[in-house]
C-alpha positions, 0 to 999 in steps of 0.5 A: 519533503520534495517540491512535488510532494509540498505542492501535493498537500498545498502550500503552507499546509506541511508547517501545520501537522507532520502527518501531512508529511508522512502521508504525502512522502509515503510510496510503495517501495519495490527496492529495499535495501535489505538493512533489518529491521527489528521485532521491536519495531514492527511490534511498535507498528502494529501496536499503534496500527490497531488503533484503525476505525472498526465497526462495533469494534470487531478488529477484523484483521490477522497479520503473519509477521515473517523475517530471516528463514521464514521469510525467506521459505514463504519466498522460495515457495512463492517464486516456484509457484510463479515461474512454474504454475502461476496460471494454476492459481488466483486470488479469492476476491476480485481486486479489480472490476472486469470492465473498468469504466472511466476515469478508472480505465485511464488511470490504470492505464497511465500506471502500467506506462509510467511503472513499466517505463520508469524500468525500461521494460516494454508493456509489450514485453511479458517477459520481463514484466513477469520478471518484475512481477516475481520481486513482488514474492521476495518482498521486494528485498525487504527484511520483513514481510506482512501477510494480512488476512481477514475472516472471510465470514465477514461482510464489505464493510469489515474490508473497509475496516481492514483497509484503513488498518493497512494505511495505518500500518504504512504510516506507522512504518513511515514513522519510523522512517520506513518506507513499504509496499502493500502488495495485492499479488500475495492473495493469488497464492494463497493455496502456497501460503495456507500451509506454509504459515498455519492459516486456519481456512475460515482465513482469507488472504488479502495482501501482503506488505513489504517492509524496510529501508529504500535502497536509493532516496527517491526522486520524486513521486511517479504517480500523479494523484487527482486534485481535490476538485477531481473527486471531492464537492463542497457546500456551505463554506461560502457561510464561513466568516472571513476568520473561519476562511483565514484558519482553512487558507493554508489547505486552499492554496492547492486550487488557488 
């Protein structure tokens, strides 16, 4: 684990479980290498990703797993789509809000700046960000691509469902010393990806999911994430015995 990474999950706490190191090295690749990944292992991926909370147990979610020839199709039929009629299509739900209040408007602002300039390309320059943005439908060079849906009869709370199905997948995939990219920008084309892939129309596409080995080691992480006293409100603990505080100490060190 990097430095920033161990300083993210607090001091003494990546000695305490593994999945503290999966979750805090997890990122959203864009640069595969392109080495394969076999059916077996994302069937393994998904069959642990499943195991997500579900409301009443109704498991909202459908995936299409696609490699080789196929992948390759969906990709052609996404990049023509893009660099010819991408103003001609768009997603079926609203990913952002159309006017993002603070602290939201900010962070989403600060991405655009450390993404584009960690690439060296202007915000200013549309071209080449729509050149960036068109990698998304070759999955990044990645061997396997996800496209992940969800029964559009069902209400928010089966999105939250598919939400934590999704992370699963990404851990999963960590895991196995993989490394993804979950990708919204899929769902704008889902009038290419209906046919293309059988999608019955009661069918909503939400994402799609890049998966596959890094092509470099990364650095370090490029996005800062709010500390624990940015978002989250404590009450009670001050009723804790000195030897409850003593079993928390490794989780505290992060504000100490």
């Amino acid at each position: 684990m990097s430095a920033p990474e161990a300083a993210m999950i607090g001091e003494g706490a990546a000695v305490q479980s593994g999945i503290d190191e999966i979750i805090a090295g997890r990122f959203a690749c864009r640069d595969f290498s392109g080495a394969p990944v076999g059916r077996g292992t994302i069937e393994q991926i998904l069959r642990v990703a499943r195991f997500a909370p579900s409301g009443a147990n109704i498991q909202p979610w459908h995936v299409y797993v696609l490699a080789g020839a196929a992948k390759d199709k969906v990709s052609a039929a996404l990049r023509e789509a893009h660099e010819t009629a991408r103003d001609a299509h768009m997603s079926e739900y609203r990913y952002y809000a159309s006017d993002l209040p603070e602290p939201y408007l900010q962070r989403r602002q600060e991405f655009g700046r450390l993404f584009y300039g960690s690439l060296g390309i202007a915000q200013t320059d549309i071209e080449a960000r729509s050149g960036q943005t068109a990698k998304n439908y070759a999955f990044f060079g990645a061997p396997v691509g996800l496209i992940v849906t969800i029964d559009r009869r069902l209400e928010v709370g089966s999105w939250l469902d598919l939400g934590m199905f999704v992370q699963n997948v990404l851990l999963a995939a960590a895991g196995h010393g993989l490394q993804s990219c979950p990708q919204e920008t899929f769902s704008r084309y889902h009038r290419i990806l209906r046919p293309l892939l059988s999608i019955p129309a009661e069918q909503m596409v939400v994402c799609g999911i890049s998966i596959g080995r890094a092509r470099d080691q990364i650095a370090g992480r490029l996005m800062p994430r709010a500390d624990v006293a940015d978002f989250a409100s404590f009450a009670g603990f001050e009723e804790q015995s000195a030897t409850q505080m003593e079993r928390t100490r490794p989780w505290e060190a992060e504000t100490n």
